[in-house]
N, C-alpha and C positions, 0 to 999 in steps of 0.2 A: 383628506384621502388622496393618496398619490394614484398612479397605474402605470403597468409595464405590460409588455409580451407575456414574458418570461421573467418571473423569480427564481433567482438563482440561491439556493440556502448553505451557505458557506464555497469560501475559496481554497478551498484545497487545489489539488491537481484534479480532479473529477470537476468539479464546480468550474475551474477555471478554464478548462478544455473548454467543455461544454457554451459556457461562454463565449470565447472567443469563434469559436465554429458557426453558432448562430447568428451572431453580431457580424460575421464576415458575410452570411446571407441574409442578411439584410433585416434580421427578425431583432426587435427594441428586445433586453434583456439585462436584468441589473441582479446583479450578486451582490449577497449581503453576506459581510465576514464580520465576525464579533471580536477580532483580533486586531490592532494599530497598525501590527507589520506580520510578515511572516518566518521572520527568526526565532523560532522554535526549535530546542535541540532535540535529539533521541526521533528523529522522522524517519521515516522512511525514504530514503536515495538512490533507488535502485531504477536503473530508467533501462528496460529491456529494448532487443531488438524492434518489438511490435510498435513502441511510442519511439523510439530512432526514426523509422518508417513514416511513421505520423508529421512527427514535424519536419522532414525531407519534405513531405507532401504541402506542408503551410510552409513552403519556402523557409525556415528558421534553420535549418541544419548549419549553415554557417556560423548563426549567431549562438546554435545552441554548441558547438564547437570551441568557441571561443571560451566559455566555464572551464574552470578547474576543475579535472574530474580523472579519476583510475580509470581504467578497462579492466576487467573481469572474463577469462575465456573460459573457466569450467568452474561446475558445480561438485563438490566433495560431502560426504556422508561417515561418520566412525563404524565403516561395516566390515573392517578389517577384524582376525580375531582378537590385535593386542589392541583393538580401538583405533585404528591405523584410518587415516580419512583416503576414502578412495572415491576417487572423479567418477559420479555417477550420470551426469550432461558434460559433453562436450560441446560448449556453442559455437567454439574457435572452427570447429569442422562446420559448420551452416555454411551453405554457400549462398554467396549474395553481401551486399557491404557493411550490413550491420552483425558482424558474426562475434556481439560482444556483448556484456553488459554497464554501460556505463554508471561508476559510483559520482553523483554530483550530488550535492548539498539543495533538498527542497525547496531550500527559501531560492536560491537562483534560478531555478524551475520557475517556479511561482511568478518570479518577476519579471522573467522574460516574454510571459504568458500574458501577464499584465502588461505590459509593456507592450507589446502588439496590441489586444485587444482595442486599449486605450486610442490605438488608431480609426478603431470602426467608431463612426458618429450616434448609430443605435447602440453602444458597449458603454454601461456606468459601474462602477464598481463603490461601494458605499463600505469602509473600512468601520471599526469600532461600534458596528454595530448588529445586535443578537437577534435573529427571531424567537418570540415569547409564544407564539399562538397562531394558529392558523384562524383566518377568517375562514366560513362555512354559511353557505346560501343553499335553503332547498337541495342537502346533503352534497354539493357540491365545495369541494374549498376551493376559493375564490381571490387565495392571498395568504399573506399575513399578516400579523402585530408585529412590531418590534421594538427595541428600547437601544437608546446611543450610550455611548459610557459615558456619557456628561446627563443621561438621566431623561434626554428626551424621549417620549415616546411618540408613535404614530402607525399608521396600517397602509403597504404596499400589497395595490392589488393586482392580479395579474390574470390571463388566460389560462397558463399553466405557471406550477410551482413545482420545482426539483429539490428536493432534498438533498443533498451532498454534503451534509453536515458531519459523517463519519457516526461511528458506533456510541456516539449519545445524542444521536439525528431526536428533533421534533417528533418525528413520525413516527420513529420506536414507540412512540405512547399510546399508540395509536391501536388499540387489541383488534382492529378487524383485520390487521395486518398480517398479525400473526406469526412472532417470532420462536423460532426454533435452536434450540439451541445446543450444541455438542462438547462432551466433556475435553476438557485442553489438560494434559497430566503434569506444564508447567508452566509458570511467571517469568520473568525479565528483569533483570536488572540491567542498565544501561549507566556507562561512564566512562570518563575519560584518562587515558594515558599518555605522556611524549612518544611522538615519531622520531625517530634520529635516522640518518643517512648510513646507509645496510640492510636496513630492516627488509622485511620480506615486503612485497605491494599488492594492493589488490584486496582482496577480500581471502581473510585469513581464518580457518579456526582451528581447536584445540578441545582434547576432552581430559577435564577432571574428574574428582572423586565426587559423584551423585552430580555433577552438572557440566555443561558444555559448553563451550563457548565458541562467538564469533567475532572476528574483528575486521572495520571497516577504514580504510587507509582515507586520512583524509587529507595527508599532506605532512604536516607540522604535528598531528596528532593520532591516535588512535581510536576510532570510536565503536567501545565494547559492550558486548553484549554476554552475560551471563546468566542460562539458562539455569533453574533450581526446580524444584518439586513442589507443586503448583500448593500456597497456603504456605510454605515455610519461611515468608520473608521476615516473621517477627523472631523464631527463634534461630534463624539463623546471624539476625543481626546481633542477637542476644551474645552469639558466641564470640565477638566481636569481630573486629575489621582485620587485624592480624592474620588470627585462623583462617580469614576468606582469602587475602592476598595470597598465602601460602598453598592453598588449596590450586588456586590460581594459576601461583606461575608452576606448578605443580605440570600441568595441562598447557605453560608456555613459558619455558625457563627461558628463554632470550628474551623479557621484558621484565625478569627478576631485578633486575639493576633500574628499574624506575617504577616499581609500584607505590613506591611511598611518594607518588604524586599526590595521592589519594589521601586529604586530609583529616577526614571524618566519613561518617556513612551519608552527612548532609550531600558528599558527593557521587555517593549513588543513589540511581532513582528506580522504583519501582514500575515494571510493566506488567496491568495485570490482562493475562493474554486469555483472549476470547475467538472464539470461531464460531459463528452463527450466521444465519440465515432468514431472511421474513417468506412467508410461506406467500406472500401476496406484494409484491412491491408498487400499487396503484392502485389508487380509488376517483373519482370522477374529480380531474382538475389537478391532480396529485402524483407525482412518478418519485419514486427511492430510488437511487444508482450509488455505485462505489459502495464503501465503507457504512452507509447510512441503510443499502439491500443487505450487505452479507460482509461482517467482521471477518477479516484472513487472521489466520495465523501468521507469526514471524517465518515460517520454514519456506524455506526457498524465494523471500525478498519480493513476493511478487503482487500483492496487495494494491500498491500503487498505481501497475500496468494494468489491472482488472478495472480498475477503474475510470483510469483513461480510455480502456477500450469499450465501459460501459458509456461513458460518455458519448464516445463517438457513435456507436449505432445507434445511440436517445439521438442524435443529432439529425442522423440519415431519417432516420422515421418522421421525427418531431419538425425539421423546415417547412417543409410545405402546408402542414394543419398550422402551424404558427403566423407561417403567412395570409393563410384565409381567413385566422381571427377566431378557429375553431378545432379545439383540440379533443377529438372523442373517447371512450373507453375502451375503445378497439384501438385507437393507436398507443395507447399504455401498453396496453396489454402485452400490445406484439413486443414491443423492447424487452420485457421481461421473457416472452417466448424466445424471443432472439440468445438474450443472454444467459437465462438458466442453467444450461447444460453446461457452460465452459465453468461457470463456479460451481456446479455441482461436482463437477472432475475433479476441481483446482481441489476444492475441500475435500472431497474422498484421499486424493493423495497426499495431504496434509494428515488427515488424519492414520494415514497409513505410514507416515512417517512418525508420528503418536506416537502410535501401539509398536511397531517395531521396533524404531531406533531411537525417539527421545526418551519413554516413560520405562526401557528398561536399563539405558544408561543412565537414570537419573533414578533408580534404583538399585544401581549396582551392578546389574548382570549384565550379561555380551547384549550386541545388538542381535533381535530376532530369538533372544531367549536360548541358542544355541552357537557354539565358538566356531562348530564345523559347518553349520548351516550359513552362517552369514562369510565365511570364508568360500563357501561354494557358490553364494552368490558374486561374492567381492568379483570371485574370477570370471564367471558367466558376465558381468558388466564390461570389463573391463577387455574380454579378449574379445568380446559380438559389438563389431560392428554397429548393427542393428539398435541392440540395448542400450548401446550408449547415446544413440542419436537421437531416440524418440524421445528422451526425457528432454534432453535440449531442446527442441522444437518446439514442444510444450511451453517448457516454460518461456521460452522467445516469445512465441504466436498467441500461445492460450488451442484451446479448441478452434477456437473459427477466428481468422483473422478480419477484421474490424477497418472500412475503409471510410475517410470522412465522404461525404455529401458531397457533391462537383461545383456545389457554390462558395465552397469555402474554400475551396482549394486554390492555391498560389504557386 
């Protein structure tokens, strides 16, 4: 039997914040990632103004600087009547130095996170290996089980245990938790295309017949995302790969001359897209944050920064009981009181991008079900001030902006 502070259950970006924040104040903490590396394709890269901030604050902004990455200064929507994409956030107008979104590849994230951490002497990171089980004393969980991909097994116990595992978290199994869950009206498919030198930069999209797309500049590549009618990935594969390319560049004829990158559907992958909520994210010894409290939707890229910013208020709360060796069911609690509201937003206005603009273009009809109503709004956006700036903020900030601890700070 081992023992830590802190169990950390998966290294994502949540997981590994977190990490590195407690490990900078002084609290022993060891993440367990069931992964060898973190080159994972089809992630999420989306690193808002609110994590810009953050790592300004841990001194990294230089080093996070140095990655390969686009800027990003407004968000677009098909709310035009001919489907026409109109800039619904302007982040470019934020004032202050992060008035962008930066597109950088996960795994460099990841490793630069690790990578500092690794400097704190209380900071372990334990690669290729799963948590199977939570240990539980006198209804408290007190750890876990886990298993190494070479087959060993053992149980890390700890004061408290974080979840950050993403939406097939341990915890989800968990029924006192109580997950909620909300209808998504589409899937994903994600794949790849050449970049060549012209090409538009940045974060690009396009709408075709029943589905929309997005595409993410990654350099030398494209990395696309096409949105479908949530269930139809069998028979539309059915129809084959041709019919889809065409439908495709349909919705983005300047990449008609390199679809036939694409050499089977083995090169496209399925994303089947969820947005839910645990109606309880803690139980005695126990905290959910990120992906593992409440699945986002793809719309508006912003998944990623929810969960960094969950991390970091777990962190503000969590230092100080971590360091007296006692972590109670009032300091759980308050995290989830803390962050509640900004994902209950986040998701209400995912899901109002749903019902308005994905599920009736991925049905066929205008956005908002009317040609002149989503044209009266196009221009109410676009000519208010106002209208345009509050979306952006949002998704920059989130509801409440999220400051680390003062003992982590660098």
């Amino acid at each position: 039997m081992e023992r830590t502070t802190c169990c950390v259950v998966g290294g994502g970006p949540a997981g590994m914040v977190l990490g590195l924040l407690l490990a900078r104040a002084g609290v022993a903490v060891t993440v367990l990632e069931k992964h060898g590396d973190f080159l994972r394709d089809f992630r999420g890269d989306t690193v808002h103004p609110s994590t810009l901030a953050l790592l300004e604050d841990l001194g990294l902004a230089a080093r996070f600087g140095r990655l390969p990455q686009r800027r990003v200064t407004t968000v677009q929507l098909p709310l035009g009547p001919d489907r026409s994409l109109v800039t619904v956030g302007n982040i470019g107008a934020l004032r202050g130095t992060y008035n962008y979104i930066a597109m950088v590849p996960q795994w460099d994230l990841l490793n630069l996170l690790v990578d500092e951490a690794a400097r704190e002497p209380s900071f372990s990171i334990r690669m290729n290996t799963e948590a199977t089980a939570f240990v539980r004393e006198r209804g408290r969980v007190t750890g876990v089980r886990y298993r190494t991909s070479d087959g060993r097994t053992g149980e890390l116990r700890a004061t408290l245990t974080v979840a950050c595992d993403g939406r097939g978290s341990l915890a989800r199994s968990l029924p006192e938790l109580g997950l909620r869950k909300f209808t998504c009206p589409m899937d994903a498919w994600w794949f790849r295309l050449p970049r060549r030198e012209g090409d538009p930069r940045g974060l690009v999209g396009g709408v075709g017949e029943r589905f929309l797309t997005v595409m993410i500049d990654r350099g030398d590549y494209w990395q696309c995302a096409a949105l479908i009618p949530k269930g139809t990935d069998t028979q539309r594969r059915a129809a084959g790969l041709d019919r889809f390319m065409g439908e495709f560049t349909s919705a983005v004829p300047w990449l008609a001359d390199r679809v036939h990158a694409l050499g089977s559907w083995d090169d496209v992958k399925l994303l089947d897209v969820q947005l839910d909520r645990l109606r309880r994210w803690h139980r005695p010894g126990l905290l959910c944050i990120g992906d593992a409290a409440h699945a986002m939707s793809p719309v508006f890229g912003i998944g990623i920064n929810l969960a960094v910013e969950d991390a970091v208020a777990a962190a503000r709360y969590l230092v100080e009981p971590l360091r007296a060796g006692a972590v109670g069911l009032r300091t759980v609690r308050r995290v989830q009181c803390r962050r509640w509201p900004t994902t209950a937003a986040t998701q209400a206005l995912q899901r109002f991008a749903h019902t308005n603009v994905i599920e009736p273009v991925l049905s066929g009809r205008p956005a908002f079900g009317d040609p002149k109503r989503a044209q009266r709004l196009s221009e109410l956006i676009t000519t208010s001030r106002w209208l345009n700036r509050l979306p952006a903020y949002f998704l920059a900030y989130g509801a409440l902006r999220e400051r680390p601890p003062a003992a982590s700070v660098r």
